[in-house]
C-alpha positions as CSV (number, residue, x, y, z in Angstrom):
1,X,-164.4,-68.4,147.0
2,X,-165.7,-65.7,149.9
3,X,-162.9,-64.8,151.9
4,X,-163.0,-63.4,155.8
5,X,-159.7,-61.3,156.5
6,X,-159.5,-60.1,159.9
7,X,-156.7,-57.6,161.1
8,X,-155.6,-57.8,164.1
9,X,-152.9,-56.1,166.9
10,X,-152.0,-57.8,169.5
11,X,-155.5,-59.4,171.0
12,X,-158.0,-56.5,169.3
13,X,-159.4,-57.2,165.8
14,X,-159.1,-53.6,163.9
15,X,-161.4,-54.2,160.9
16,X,-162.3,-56.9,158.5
17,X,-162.5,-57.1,154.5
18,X,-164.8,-59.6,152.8
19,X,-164.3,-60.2,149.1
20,X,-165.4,-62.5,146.6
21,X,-168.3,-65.3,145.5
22,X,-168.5,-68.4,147.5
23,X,-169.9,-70.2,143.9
24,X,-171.8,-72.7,146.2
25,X,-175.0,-72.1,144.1
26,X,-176.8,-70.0,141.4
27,X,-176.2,-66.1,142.3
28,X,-180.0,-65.5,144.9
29,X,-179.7,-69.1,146.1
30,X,-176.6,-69.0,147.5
31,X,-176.6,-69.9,151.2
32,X,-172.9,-69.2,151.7
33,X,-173.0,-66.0,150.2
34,X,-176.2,-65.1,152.0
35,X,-174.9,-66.1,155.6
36,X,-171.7,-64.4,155.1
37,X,-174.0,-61.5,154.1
38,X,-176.2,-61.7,156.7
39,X,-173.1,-61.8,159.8
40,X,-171.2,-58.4,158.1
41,X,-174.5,-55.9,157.7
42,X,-175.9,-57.4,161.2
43,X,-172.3,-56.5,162.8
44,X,-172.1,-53.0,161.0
45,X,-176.1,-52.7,162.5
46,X,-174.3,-53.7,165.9
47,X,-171.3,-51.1,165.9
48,X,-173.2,-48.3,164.2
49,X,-176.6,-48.7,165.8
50,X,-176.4,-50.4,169.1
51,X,-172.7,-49.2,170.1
52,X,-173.3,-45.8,168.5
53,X,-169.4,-46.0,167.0
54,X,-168.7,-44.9,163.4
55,X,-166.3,-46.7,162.0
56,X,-165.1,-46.1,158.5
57,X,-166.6,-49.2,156.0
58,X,-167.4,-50.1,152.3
59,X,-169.8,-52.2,150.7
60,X,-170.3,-52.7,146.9
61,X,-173.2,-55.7,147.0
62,X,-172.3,-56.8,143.0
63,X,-168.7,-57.5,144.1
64,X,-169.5,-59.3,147.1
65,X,-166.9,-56.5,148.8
66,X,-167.4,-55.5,152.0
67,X,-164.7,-53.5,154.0
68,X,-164.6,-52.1,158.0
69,X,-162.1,-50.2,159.5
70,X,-161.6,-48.7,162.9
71,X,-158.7,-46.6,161.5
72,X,-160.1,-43.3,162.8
73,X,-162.0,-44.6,166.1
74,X,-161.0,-44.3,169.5
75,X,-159.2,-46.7,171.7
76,X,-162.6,-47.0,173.8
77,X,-164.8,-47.4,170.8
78,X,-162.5,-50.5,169.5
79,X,-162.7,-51.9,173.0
80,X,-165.9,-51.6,172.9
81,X,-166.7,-53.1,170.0
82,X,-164.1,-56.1,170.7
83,X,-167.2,-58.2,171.6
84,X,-169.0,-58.0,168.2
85,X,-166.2,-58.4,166.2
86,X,-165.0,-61.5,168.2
87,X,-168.7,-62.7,167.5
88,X,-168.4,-61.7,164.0
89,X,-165.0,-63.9,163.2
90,X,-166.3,-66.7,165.5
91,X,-169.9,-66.6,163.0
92,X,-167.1,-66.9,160.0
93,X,-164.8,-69.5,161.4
94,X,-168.3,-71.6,162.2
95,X,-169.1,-71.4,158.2
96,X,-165.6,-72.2,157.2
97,X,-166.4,-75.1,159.6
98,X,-169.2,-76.2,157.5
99,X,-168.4,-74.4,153.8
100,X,-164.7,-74.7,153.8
101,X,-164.7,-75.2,150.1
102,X,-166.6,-71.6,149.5
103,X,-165.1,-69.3,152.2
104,X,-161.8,-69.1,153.7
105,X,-161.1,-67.0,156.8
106,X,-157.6,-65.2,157.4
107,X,-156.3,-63.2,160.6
108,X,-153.8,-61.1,159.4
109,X,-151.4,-58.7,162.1
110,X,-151.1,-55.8,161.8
């Protein structure tokens, strides 16, 4: 199972980690995997290309790990980037919608 954490303080979402294998099919033919795929490198295209804002991040493809962090950003950069990353949880909370057996999505405060 994928799973979507988002942190959060107060109404801003401060980063995201995605971990695991959503197991819906055969590793290259997994739809789940490749949509949750698809939403997290086309919001870190967003932030880092269109929005100009480097956050700090990880990726390691073969564990389906992929981590974001605007630890180290300013307070206008997360503003800023409020929209994508609403967009982004909104994308995952859709494909929980319809893949709730594979991918489970958690807002956590912090």
């Amino acid at each position: 199972m994928i799973t979507a954490k988002f942190f959060k303080r107060e109404d801003k979402i401060l980063g995201f980690q995605i971990s695991g294998h959503a197991g819906y099919a055969e590793c290259g033919h997994d739809i789940v995997c490749s949509a949750v795929s698809t939403l997290g490198y086309t919001f870190l295209n967003g932030i880092t290309d269109v929005l100009s804002i480097k956050p700090e991040y990880e990726i390691k493809d073969d564990d389906g790990f992929m981590r974001m962090s605007f630890k180290d950003s300013s307070k206008e950069d997360i503003i800023k980037a409020q929209v994508l990353m609403q967009t982004m949880l909104l994308g995952m909370e859709n494909l929980k919608i319809l893949y709730g057996d594979y991918i489970k999505v958690v807002k956590e405060e912090v």
